[in-house]
C-alpha positions in Angstrom: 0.0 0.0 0.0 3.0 1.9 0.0 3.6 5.1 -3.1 6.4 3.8 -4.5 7.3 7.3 -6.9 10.1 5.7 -8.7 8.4 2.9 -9.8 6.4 5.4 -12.7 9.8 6.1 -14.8 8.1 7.8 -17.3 5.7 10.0 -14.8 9.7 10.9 -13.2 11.4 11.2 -16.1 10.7 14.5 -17.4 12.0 16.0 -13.9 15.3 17.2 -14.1 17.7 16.8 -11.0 18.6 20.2 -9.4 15.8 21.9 -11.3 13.8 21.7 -8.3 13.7 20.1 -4.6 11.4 18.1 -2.4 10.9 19.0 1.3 11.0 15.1 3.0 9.6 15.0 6.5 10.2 11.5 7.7 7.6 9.9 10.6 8.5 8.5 13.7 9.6 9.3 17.3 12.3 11.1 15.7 10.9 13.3 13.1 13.0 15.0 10.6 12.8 17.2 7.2 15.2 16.8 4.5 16.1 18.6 1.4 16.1 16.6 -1.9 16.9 17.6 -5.4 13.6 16.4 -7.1 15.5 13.9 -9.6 17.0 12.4 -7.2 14.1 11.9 -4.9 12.2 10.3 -7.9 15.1 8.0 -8.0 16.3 7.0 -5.1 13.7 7.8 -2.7 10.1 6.4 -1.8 7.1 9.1 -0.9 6.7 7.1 2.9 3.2 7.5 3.2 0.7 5.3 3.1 -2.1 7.2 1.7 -3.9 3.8 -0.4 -4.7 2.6 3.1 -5.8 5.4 4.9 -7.0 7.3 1.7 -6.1 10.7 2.9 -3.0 12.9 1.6 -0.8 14.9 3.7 -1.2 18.6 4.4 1.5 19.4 2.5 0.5 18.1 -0.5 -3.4 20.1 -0.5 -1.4 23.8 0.5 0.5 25.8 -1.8 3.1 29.0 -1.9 1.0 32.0 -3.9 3.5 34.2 -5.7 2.1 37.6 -7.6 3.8 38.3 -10.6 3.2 41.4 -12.4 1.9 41.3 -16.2 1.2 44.7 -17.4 3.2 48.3 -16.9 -0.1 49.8 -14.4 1.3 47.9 -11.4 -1.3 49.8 -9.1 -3.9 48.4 -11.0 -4.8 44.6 -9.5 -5.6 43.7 -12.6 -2.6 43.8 -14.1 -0.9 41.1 -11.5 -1.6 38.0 -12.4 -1.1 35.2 -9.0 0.7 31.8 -8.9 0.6 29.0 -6.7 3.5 26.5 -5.8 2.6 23.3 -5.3 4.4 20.3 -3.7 6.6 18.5 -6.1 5.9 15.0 -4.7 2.4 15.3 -4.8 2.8 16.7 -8.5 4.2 13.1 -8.9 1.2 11.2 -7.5 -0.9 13.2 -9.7 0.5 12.5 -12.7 0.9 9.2 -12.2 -2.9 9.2 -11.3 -3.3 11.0 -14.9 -1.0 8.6 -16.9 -3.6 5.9 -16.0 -6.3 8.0 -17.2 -5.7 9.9 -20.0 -5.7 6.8 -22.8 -9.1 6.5 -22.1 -10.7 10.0 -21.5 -9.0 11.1 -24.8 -11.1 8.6 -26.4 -14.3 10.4 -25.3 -13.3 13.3 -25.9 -15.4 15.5 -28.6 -13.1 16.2 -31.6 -13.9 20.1 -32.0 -12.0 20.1 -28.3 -8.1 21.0 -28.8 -7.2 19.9 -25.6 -6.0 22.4 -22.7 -2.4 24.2 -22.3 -1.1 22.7 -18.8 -0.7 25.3 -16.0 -0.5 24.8 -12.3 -2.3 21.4 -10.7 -1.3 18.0 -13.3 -4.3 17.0 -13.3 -6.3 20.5 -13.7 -6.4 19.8 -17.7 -7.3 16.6 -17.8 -9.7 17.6 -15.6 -11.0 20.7 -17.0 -11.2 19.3 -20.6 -13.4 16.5 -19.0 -15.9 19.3 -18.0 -15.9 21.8 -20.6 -16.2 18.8 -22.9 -19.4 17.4 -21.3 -20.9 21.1 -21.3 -20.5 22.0 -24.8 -21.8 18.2 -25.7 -24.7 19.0 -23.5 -25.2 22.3 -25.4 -25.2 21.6 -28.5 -26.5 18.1 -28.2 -28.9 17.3 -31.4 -29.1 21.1 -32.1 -28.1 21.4 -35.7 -28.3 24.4 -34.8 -24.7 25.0 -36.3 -22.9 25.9 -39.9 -23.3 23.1 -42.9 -20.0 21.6 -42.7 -20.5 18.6 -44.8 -23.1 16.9 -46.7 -24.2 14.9 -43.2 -22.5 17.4 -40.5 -22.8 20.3 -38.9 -20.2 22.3 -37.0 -21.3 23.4 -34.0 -18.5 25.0 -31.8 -14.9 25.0 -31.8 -12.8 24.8 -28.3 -10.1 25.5 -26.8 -9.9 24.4 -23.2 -12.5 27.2 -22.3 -11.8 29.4 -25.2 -15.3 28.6 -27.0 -16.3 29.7 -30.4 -19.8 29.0 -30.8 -21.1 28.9 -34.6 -24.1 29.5 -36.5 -25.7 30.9 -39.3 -29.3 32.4 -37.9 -29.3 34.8 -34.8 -32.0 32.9 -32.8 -29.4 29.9 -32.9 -27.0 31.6 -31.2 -29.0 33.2 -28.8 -30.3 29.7 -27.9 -27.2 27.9 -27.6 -26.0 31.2 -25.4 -28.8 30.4 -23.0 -28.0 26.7 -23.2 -24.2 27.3 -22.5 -24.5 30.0 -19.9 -27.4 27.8 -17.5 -25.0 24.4 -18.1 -21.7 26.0 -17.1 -23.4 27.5 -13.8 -24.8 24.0 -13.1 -21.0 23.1 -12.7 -20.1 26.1 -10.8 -18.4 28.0 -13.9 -19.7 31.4 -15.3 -19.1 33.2 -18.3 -17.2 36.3 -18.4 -19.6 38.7 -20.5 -17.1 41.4 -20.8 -14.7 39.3 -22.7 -17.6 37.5 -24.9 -17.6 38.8 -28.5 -20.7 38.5 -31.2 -19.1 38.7 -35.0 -21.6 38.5 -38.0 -21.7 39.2 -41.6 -25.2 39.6 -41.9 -27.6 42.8 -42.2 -29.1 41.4 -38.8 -26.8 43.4 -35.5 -30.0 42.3 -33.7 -27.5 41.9 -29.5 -26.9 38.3 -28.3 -27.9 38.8 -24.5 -26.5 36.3 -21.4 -28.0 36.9 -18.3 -29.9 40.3 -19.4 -26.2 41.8 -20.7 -25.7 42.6 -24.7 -22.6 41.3 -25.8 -20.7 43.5 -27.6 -20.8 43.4 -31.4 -17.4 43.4 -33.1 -15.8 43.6 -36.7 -12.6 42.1 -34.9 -10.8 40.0 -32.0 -7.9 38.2 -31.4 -8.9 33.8 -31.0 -5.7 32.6 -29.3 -3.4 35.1 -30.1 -4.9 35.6 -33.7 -6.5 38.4 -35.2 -10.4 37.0 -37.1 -12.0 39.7 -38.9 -15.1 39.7 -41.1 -12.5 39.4 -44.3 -10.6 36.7 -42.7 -7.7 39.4 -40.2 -5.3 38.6 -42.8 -4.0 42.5 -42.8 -5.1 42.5 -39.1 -3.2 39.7 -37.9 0.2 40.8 -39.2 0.1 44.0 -38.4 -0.7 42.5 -35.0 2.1 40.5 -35.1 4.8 43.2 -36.6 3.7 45.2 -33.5 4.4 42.7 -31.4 7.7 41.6 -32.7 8.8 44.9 -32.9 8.2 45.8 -28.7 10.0 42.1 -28.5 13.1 43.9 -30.0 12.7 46.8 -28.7 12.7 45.4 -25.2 16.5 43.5 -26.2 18.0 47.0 -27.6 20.6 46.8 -24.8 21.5 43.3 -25.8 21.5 44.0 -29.7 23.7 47.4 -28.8 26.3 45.3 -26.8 29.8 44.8 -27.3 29.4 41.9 -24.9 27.6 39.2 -26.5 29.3 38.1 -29.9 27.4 37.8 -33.2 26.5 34.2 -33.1 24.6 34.8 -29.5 22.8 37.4 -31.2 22.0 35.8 -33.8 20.6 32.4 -31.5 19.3 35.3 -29.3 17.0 37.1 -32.6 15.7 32.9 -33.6 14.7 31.4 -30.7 13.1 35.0 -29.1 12.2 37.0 -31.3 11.2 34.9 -35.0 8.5 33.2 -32.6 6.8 36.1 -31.9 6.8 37.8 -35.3 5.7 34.8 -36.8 3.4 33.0 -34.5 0.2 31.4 -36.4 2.7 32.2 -39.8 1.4 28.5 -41.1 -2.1 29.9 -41.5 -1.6 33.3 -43.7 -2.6 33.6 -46.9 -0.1 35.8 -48.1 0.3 38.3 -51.2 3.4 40.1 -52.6 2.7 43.2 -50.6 2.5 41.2 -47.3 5.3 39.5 -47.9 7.3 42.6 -49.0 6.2 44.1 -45.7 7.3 41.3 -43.7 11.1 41.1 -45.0 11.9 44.5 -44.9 11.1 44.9 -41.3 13.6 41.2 -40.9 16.3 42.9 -42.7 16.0 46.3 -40.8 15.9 44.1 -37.6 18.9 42.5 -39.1 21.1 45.8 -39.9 20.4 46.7 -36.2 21.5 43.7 -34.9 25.3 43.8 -36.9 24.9 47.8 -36.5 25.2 48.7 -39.9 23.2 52.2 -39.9 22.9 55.0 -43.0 25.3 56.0 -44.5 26.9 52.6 -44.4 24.6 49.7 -46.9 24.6 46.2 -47.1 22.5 44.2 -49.8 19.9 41.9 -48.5 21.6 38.9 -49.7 25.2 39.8 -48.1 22.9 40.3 -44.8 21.6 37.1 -44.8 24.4 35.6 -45.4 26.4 37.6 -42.6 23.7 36.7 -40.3 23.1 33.3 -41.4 19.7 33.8 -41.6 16.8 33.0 -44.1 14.6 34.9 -45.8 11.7 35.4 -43.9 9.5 34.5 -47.0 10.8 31.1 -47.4 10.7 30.8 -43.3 6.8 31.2 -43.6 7.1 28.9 -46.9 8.4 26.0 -44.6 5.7 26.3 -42.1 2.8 26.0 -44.5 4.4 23.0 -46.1 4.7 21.4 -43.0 1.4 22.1 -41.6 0.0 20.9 -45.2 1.6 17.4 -44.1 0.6 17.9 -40.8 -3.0 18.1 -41.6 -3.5 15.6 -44.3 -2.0 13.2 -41.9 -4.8 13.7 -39.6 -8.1 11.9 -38.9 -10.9 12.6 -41.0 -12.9 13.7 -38.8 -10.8 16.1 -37.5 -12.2 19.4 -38.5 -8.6 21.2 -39.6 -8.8 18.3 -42.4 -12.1 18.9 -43.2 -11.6 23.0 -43.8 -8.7 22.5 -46.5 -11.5 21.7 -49.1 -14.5 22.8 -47.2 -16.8 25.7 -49.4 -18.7 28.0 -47.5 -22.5 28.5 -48.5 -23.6 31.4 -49.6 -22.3 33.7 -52.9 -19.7 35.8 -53.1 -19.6 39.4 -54.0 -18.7 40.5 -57.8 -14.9 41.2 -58.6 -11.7 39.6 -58.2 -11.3 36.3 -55.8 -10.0 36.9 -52.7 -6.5 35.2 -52.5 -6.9 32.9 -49.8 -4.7 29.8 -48.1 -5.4 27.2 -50.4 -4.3 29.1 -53.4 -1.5 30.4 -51.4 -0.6 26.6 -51.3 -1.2 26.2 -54.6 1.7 28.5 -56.0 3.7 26.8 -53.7 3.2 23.6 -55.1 3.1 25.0 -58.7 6.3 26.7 -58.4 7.3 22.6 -57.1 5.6 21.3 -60.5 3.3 19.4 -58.0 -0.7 19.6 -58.0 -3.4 19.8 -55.7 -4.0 16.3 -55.6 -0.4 15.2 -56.1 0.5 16.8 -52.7 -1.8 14.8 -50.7 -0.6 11.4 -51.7 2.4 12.3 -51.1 2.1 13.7 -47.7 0.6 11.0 -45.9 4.6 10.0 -46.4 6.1 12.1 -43.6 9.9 11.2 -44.2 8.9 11.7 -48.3 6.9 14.9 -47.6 9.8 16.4 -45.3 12.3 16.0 -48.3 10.0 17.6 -50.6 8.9 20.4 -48.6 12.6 21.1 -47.9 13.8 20.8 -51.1 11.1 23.0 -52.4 11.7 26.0 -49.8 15.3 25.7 -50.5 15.2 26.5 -54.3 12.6 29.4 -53.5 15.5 30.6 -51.0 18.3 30.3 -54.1 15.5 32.1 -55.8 14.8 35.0 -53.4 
């Protein structure tokens, strides 16, 4: 009846030793804390408590350390500190193993518009918390069809994210209903929804207010879904402005470092790709770019670039002697790269996975006279022209990963040589 910890080698091995410590207090007429590093308690060391038997966990695994960190510059605002708890480390242990024996199983159940949770304090808190959202939205849109026509048979009701929910339809008294639905079955399970950061976005005549709990949502033309910009035309424009303002405060926060004599070019330069490239282009995979986008893009690399080797006016540099200086790529063939490999990633998936089913999915409804909008699949498509590969041709060959990564590679490199 005894926890053996180190018995679960894989719930232990992603602990690092001296990354963290354990507090030990040992029983007996002699009682006695110790401090271990927590790799080498996971190791070496048995949790000596019997907690199957008496079914009761010690008090210092249920009590936690809070820590207030601030998150925005208007520190005497309390909104703008954000509070963290630390938990025990040993009885993070017992919890994942107590997940590890789950998970296979929940995962199975779960609904597939859910994509999953991003894990934060407790271990168990999103396995947990994906088990409850997931059984509220199912019992919300439960035998609606109250959603968008999504295939010939389907409808597509809501997409989640943990509790970021993004409920779909194509009349206003749908939503209003499925509002209602959502907002009485989240207070059955003590949850309520947060009004102020609910948003109501429609394309049609109708701005009749969605209402929860007598308050009008507020009606927008734009907001950011998980750090990305959706706008009635799509937040192409939106979303990389978004993220060129966002880069640039990244950099702008690292002018000390990029001014130093200190830190030679080569830290830099690992410094600019693993901080600052994620930020600029974060949700990159998903744009469906034109010339003037991508023109925008590269010349605010390059002067991010010129900064960083401190070659200022009157002093020039070509863009290709720049990249080449800074061992970098261009930043069109970086974005290239990601769409190729989320192509594979996609077409890999499960049918029923909705991501797969949007690569060839047609809206109803008719478009407005003019030009086509460019959007991501024909983005694709001049990729794959430009790699004398079709539509169709792709596809096959992605559900080869090891073939697909040696095209996609190969493709992005002569559109480098090109550039």
């Amino acid at each position: 009846s005894w926890i053996h910890v180190y018995t679960d080698g894989s719930a232990t091995s992603a602990v690092k030793n001296g990354g963290a410590g354990v507090f030990i207090t040992y029983p007996g007429n002699h009682r006695h804390t110790k401090w271990i590093p927590t790799g080498k308690f996971c190791s070496n060391y048995t949790a000596e408590i019997d907690i199957l038997e008496k079914e009761v966990l010690p008090d210092d695994w249920t009590e936690g350390t809070i820590v207030k960190i601030p998150q925005k510059r208007d520190l005497t605002d309390c909104n703008n500190w954000r509070g963290i708890t630390l938990l025990s480390v040993p009885s993070k242990m017992f919890s994942k193993i107590i997940i590890m024996r789950l998970e296979k199983g929940v995962y199975t159940c779960l609904r597939v518009e859910q994509a999953e949770f991003r894990r934060q304090g407790c271990v168990m808190s999103s396995l947990l918390f994906n088990l409850v959202i997931d059984w509220i939205l199912k019992n919300t849109v439960d035998k609606t069809l109250k959603g968008i026509r999504w295939t010939q048979f389907t409808m597509l009701e809501d997409l989640d994210c943990a509790d970021d929910i993004a409920l779909l339809s194509d009349k206003h008294e749908h939503v209003q209903e499925k509002s209602n639905r959502l907002n009485s079955i989240t207070e059955m399970v003590g949850l309520r929804i947060n009004t102020k950061k609910t948003k109501i976005m429609t394309n049609s005549p109708n701005q009749q207010p969605v209402t929860i709990s007598n308050q009008s949502l507020e009606n927008v033309e734009h907001f950011t879904y998980l750090g990305t910009v959706v706008s009635l035309l799509g937040g192409r424009e939106e979303d990389i402005q978004s993220r060129l303002n966002k880069a640039r405060a990244a950099f702008g926060n690292m002018r000390q470092i990029w001014k130093s004599n200190s830190y030679c070019r080569g830290t830099k330069r690992r410094l600019y790709k693993s901080i600052f490239l994620p930020v600029l282009l974060y949700g990159a995979e998903c744009w469906r770019m034109t010339k003037k986008d991508a023109q925008k893009l590269s010349t605010f690399h390059h002067t991010c670039l010129r900064r960083i080797i401190k070659i200022f006016w009157p002093n020039t540099i070509s863009n290709t002697k720049l990249l080449q200086a800074t061992n970098q790529e261009t930043l069109d063939s970086m974005i290239t790269k990601r769409r190729w490999k989320w192509l594979g990633h996609v077409k890999r998936m499960t049918s029923d996975i909705p991501a797969k089913t949007a690569l060839t999915w047609t809206p109803e409804g008719k478009r407005k006279q003019g030009r086509p909008k460019t959007t991501w699949r024909r983005t694709m498509e001049s990729d794959l022209s430009a790699a004398s590969l079709t539509w169709k041709t792709a596809l096959k060959i992605a559900q080869d990963r090891k073939a697909w990564k040696v095209l996609s590679e190969a493709s992005c490199a002569i559109r480098h040589n090109e550039n």
